[in-house]
C-alpha positions as CSV (number, residue, x, y, z in Angstrom):
1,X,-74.2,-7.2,84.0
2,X,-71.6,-9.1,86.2
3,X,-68.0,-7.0,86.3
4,X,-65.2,-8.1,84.0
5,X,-63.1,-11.1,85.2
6,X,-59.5,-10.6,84.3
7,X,-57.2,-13.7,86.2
8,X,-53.8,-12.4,84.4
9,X,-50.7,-12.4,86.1
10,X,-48.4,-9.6,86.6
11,X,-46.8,-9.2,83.2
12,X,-48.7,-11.5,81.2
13,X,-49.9,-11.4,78.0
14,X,-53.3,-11.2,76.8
15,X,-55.2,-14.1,74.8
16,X,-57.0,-11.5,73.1
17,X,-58.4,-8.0,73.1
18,X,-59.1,-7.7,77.5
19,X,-61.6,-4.8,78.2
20,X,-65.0,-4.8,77.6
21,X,-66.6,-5.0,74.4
22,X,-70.6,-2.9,74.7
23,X,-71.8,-4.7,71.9
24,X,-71.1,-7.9,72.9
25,X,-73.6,-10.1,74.6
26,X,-70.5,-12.1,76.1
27,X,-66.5,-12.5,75.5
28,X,-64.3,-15.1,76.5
29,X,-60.2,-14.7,76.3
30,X,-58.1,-17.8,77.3
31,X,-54.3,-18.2,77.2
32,X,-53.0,-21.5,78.4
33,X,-49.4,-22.4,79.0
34,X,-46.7,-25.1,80.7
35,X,-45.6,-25.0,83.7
36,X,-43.4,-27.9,84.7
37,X,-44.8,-31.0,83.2
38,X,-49.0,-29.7,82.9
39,X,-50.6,-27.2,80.7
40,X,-51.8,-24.0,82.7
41,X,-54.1,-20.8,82.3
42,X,-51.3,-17.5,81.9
43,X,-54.0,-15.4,80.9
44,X,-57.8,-15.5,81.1
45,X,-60.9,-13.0,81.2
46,X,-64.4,-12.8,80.7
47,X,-67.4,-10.7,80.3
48,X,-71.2,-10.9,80.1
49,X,-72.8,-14.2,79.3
50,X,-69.2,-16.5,79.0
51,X,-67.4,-17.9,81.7
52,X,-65.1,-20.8,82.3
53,X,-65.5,-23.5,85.1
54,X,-62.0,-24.5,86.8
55,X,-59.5,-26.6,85.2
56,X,-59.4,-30.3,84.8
57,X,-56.9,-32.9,84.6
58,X,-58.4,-35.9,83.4
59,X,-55.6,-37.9,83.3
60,X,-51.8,-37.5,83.5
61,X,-51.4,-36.5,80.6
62,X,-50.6,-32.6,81.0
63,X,-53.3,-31.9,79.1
64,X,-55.5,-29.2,80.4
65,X,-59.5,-29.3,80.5
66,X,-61.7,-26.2,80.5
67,X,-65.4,-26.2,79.9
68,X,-67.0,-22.8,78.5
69,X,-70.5,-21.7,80.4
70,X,-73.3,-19.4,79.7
71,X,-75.0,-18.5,82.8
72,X,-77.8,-17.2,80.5
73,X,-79.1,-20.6,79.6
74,X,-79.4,-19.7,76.1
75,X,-78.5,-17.3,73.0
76,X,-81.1,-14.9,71.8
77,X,-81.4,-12.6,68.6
78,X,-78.9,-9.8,68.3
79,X,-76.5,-12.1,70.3
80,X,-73.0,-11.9,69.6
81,X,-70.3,-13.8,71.1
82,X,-66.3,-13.7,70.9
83,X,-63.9,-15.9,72.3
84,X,-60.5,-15.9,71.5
85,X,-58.0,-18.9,72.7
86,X,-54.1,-18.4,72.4
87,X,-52.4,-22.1,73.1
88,X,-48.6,-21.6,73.5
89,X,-45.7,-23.8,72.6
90,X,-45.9,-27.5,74.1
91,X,-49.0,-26.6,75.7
92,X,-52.5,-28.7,75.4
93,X,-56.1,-27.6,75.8
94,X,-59.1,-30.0,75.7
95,X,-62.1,-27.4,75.5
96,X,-65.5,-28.1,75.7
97,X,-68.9,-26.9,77.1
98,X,-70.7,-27.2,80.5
99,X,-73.7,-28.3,78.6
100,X,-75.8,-28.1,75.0
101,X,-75.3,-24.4,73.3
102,X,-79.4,-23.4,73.1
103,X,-80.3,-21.1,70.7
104,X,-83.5,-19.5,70.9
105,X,-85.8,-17.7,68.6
106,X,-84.0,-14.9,67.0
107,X,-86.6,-12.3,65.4
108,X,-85.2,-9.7,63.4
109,X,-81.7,-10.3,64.0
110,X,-79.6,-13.8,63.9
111,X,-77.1,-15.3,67.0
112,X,-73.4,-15.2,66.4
113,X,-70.4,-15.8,67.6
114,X,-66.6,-15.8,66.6
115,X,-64.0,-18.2,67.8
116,X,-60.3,-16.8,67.2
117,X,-57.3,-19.8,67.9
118,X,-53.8,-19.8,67.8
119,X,-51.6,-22.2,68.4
120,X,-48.1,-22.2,69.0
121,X,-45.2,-24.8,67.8
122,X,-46.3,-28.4,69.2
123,X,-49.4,-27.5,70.7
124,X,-52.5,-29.0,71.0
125,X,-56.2,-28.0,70.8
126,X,-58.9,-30.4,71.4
127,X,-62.6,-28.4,70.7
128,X,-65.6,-31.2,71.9
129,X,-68.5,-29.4,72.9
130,X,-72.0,-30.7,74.0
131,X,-74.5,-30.6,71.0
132,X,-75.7,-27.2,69.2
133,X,-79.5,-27.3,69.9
134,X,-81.3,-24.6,67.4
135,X,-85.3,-23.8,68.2
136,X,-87.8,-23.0,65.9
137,X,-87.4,-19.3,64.4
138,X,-83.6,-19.7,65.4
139,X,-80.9,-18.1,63.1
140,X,-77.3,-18.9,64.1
141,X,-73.4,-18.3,63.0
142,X,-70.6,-19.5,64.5
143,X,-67.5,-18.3,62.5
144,X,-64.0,-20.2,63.9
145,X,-60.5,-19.2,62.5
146,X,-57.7,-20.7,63.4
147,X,-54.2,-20.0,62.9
148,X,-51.4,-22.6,63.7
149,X,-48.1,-23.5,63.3
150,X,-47.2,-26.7,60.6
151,X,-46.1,-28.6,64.0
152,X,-49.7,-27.7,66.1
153,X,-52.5,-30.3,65.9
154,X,-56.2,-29.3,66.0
155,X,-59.3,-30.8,66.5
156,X,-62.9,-29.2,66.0
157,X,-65.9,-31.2,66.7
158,X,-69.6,-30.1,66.1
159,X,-73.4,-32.4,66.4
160,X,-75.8,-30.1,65.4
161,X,-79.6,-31.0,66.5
162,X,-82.9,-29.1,66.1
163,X,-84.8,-28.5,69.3
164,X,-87.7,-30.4,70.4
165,X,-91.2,-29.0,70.4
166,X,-93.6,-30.2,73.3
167,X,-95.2,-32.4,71.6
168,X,-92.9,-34.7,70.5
169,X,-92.1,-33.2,67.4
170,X,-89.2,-30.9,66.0
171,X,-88.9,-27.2,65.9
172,X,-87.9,-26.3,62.3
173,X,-84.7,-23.4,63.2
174,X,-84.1,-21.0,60.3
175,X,-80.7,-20.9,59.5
176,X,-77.4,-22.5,61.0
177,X,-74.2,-21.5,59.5
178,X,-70.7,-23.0,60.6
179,X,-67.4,-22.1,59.2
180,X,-63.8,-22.8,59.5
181,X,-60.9,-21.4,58.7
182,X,-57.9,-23.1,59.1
183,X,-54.1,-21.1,58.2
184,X,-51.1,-23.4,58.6
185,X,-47.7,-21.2,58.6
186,X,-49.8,-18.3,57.5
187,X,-51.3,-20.2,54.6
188,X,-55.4,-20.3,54.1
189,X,-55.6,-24.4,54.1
190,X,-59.0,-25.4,55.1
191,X,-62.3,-23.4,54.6
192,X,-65.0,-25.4,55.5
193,X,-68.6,-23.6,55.3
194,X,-71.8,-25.6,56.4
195,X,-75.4,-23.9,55.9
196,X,-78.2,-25.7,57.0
197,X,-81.8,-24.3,56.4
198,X,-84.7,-26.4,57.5
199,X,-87.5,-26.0,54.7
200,X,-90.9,-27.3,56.0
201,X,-92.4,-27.8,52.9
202,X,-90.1,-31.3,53.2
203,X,-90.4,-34.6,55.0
204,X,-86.7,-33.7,56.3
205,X,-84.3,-31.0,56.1
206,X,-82.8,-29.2,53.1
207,X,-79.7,-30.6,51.9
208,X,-80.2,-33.6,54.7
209,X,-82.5,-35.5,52.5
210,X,-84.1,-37.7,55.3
211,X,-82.0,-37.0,58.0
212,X,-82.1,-34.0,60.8
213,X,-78.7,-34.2,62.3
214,X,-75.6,-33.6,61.0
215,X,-72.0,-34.1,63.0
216,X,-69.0,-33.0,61.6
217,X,-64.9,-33.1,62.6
218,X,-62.1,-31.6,61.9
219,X,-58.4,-32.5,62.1
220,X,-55.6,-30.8,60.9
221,X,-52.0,-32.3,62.1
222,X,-48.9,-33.4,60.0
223,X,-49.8,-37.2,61.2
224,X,-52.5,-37.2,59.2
225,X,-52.3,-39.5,56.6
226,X,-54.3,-41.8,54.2
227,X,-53.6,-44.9,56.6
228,X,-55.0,-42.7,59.4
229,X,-58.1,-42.3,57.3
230,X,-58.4,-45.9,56.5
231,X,-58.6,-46.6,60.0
232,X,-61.2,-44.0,60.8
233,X,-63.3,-45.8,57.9
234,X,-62.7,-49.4,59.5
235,X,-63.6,-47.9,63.0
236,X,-66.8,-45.8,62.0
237,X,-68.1,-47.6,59.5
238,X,-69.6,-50.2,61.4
239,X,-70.9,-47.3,63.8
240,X,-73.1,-45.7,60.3
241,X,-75.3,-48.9,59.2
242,X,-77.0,-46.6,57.3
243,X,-74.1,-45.5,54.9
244,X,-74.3,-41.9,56.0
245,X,-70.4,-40.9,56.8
246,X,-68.2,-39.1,54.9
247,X,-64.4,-39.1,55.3
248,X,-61.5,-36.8,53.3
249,X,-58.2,-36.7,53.5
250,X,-57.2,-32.9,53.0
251,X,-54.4,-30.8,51.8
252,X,-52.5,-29.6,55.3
253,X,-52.4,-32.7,56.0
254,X,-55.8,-33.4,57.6
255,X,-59.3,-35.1,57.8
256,X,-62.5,-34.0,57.4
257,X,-65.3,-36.0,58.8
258,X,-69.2,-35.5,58.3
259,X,-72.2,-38.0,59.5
260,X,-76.3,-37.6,59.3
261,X,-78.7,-38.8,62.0
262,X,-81.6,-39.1,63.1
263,X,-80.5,-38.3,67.1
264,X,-77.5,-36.8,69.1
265,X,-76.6,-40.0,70.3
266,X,-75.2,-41.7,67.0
267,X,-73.2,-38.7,66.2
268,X,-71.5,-38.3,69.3
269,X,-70.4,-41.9,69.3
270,X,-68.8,-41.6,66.1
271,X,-66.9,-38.4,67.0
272,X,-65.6,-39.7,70.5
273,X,-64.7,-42.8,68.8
274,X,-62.5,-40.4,66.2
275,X,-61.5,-38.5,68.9
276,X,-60.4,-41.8,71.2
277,X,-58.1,-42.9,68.4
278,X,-56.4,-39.9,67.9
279,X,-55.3,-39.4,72.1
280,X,-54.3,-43.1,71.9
281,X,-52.7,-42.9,68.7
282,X,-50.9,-39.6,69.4
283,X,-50.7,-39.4,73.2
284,X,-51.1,-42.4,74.4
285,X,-54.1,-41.3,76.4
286,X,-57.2,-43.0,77.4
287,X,-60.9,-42.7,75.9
288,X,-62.2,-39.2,76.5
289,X,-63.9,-39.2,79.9
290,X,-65.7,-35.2,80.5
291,X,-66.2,-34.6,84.1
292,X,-68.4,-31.5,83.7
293,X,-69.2,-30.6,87.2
């Protein structure tokens, strides 16, 4: 196993708990900052199967761009995965991944991993990873809380897609289970718990009629409001011809968003496009553009 990374300055704090975890297939802490006008790394550490590539500024914006890696290719059974991200005042993190998060077959024992956020007054998180690919015999759950202050903004993004077998066809995965837990002040606001099980006895997936892909986002910012929503609808809607988007405005404020396909590629249009509307709407930035190399 490669030796613990630990990139703190003198003095700093840390995003999480640094040191070593044994049981722990891979850990991830990140603590991002400003310095002068651009969000910055104060803290950062990893261990096992998680790393981060080096920053990105996509624009000039501030807004800082770290993609999360697993040099492993893949997760396996009895995986178990933490990462904890601590986004101070004023600061802005776009975080995504180097690539698709595999997940193998997984006898005996599921895949998990916890994702622990805070966010500080008037920060930003932006969470866009590549696609969630589950296997056949795969058992997966990813279990993200995030606490925030009323004035922070968050965005959590998800596609989920089963794997493909080689002959064309799809691996049926076990079990994926995704939830979110969103405090606002110290206040329980959002739980949002997906379960997906595959059940082969059906042309398509439990709970996804027809369908074998499901996309989902998540916003929670005080801009939020039902207008905001309305535009979402007039903007996806034309992206979904077959009627299979759902959008709620939510106590906090915020928006939920969930979509079913048949491919990746539908999904992720959709969400970019959300995405897109927000940085323009908010920040005045340009259409997301990932430079993942």
């Amino acid at each position: 196993m490669t030796a613990p990374v630990d990139d703190r300055p003198a003095g700093a704090p840390s995003a999480g708990v640094l040191g070593a975890t044994p049981d722990l297939a891979g850990e991830l802490d990140l603590a991002i900052g400003v310095r002068g006008d651009r969000s910055i790394a104060t803290a950062q550490f990893h261990q096992g199967a998680l790393r981060v590539l080096r920053p990105h500024y996509l624009d000039d914006s501030g807004q800082v761009c770290y993609a999360v890696v697993n040099p492993g290719g893949g997760y396996l059974g009895g995986d178990r995965y933490r990462i904890t991200v601590d986004v101070a005042a004023g600061a802005r993190l776009l975080f995504t991944t180097q690539s698709a998060t595999k997940v193998y077959r997984t006898p005996g024992s599921r895949a998990e991993q916890h994702v622990h956020v805070r966010l500080g007054p008037g920060s930003a998180l932006e969470s866009v990873p590549d696609q969630l690919i589950a296997y056949r015999d795969a058992s997966y759950t990813q279990v993200t809380t995030v606490d925030m202050d009323p004035t922070a903004s968050v965005v959590l993004a998800e596609v989920v897609t089963p794997g493909w077998a080689p002959d064309g066809g799809l691996f049926r995965y076990d079990e994926i289970r995704l939830r979110n837990e969103i405090s606002v002040g110290g206040r329980l606001t959002v739980l949002d718990n997906l379960l997906l099980r595959p059940d082969a006895g059906l042309s398509g997936m439990c709970s996804l009629e027809r369908y074998t892909h499901v996309g989902s986002l998540l916003v929670m910012d005080s801009r939020v409001d039902a207008a905001l929503v309305d535009e979402l609808h007039d903007l996806l809607g034309p992206m979904d011809p077959d009627g299979q988007l759902g959008l709620t405005l939510l106590d906090g404020p915020g928006v939920a968003l969930r979509a079913l396909a048949n491919a990746t590629e539908p999904l992720d249009a959709m969400i970019r496009a959300a995405v897109d509307l927000l940085r323009r709407r908010w920040h005045g930035q340009g259409p997301l553009n990932l430079r993942k190399y």
